[in-house]
C-alpha positions, 0 to 999 in steps of 0.5 A: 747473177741474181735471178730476173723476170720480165712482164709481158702486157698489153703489148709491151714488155716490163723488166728486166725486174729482180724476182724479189723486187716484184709482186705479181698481185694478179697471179698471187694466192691472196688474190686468187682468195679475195678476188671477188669484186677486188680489181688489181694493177699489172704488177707491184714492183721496187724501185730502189728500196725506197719505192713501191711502184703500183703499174698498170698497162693498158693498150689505149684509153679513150678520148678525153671528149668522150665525157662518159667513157672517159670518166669510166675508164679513170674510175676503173683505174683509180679502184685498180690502184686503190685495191692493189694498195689496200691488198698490198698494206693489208699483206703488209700489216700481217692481215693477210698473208701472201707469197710476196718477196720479203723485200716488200715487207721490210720496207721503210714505211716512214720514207717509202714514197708510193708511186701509181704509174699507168702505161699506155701503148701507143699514145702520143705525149700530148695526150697524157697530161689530160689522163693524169690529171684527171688521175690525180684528182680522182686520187686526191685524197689518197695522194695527200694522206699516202703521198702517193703520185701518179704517173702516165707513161706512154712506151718511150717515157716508160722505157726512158725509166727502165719499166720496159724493155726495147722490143722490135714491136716498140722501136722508134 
């Protein structure tokens, strides 16, 4: 049996993942030596060989009608995704090295499809489209080059694609 790992954040639990096929950026040695300034995701994980999942988890988000704060809390998260890419390519390349699995550099850059997911604790599904798009645009330009898509998850959507795992905390 191959060896598994699950990620508890912010109040949610992901996994159950393959050791190799998740690359914990905020605990790695490349970060530890760039850190500064740099913001990451939660985690980098594969998804059938064929994807390379940027997942970040947050407990809330504000309101939309809070103009401010919510453009605020949208531009952390797209520099959160952005930095982990860059790290990630930057690791990919041999520009930096890292303590990352294997199985992250033999990817096949031609068919890859790179995925941006955010997880929300507790949020209803009525309140994600606006999160997404306003995601999406703020992604835009990385999106059209990478092919890069953007998704936003609350803990049923995220379980129903086996990012987490059923807990007493988040039954239904």
């Amino acid at each position: 049996m191959k060896d598994v790992i699950t990620i508890e954040e912010s109040g949610m639990t992901f996994g159950d993942f393959l050791v190799d096929d998740v690359f914990r950026i905020e605990r790695s040695d490349v970060y530890k030596k760039i850190g500064q300034g740099i913001k990451t995701v939660e985690f980098i994980c594969l998804q059938k060989n064929d994807k390379v999942c940027f997942v970040e988890a947050k407990k809330s988000s504000p309101r939309t009608d809070n103009e401010e704060t919510f453009d605020a809390f949208v531009g952390e998260l797209v520099e959160k995704f952005t930095h982990s890419f860059e790290v990630w390519m930057s690791i990919f390349v041999k520009r930096r090295s890292s303590d990352i699995s294997r199985n992250f550099l033999e990817v096949d850059m031609k068919t890859v499809k790179f995925k941006f997911i955010l997880v929300i604790h507790g949020h209803k599904e009525e309140w994600l489209p606006p999160i997404r798009n306003a995601m999406k645009r703020r992604l835009m330009p990385h999106n059209k080059i990478w092919g890069s898509d953007v998704v936003v998850l609350n803990e049923k959507s995220a379980r129903d694609m086996n990012l987490i795992r059923q807990t007493e905390e988040n039954d239904i």
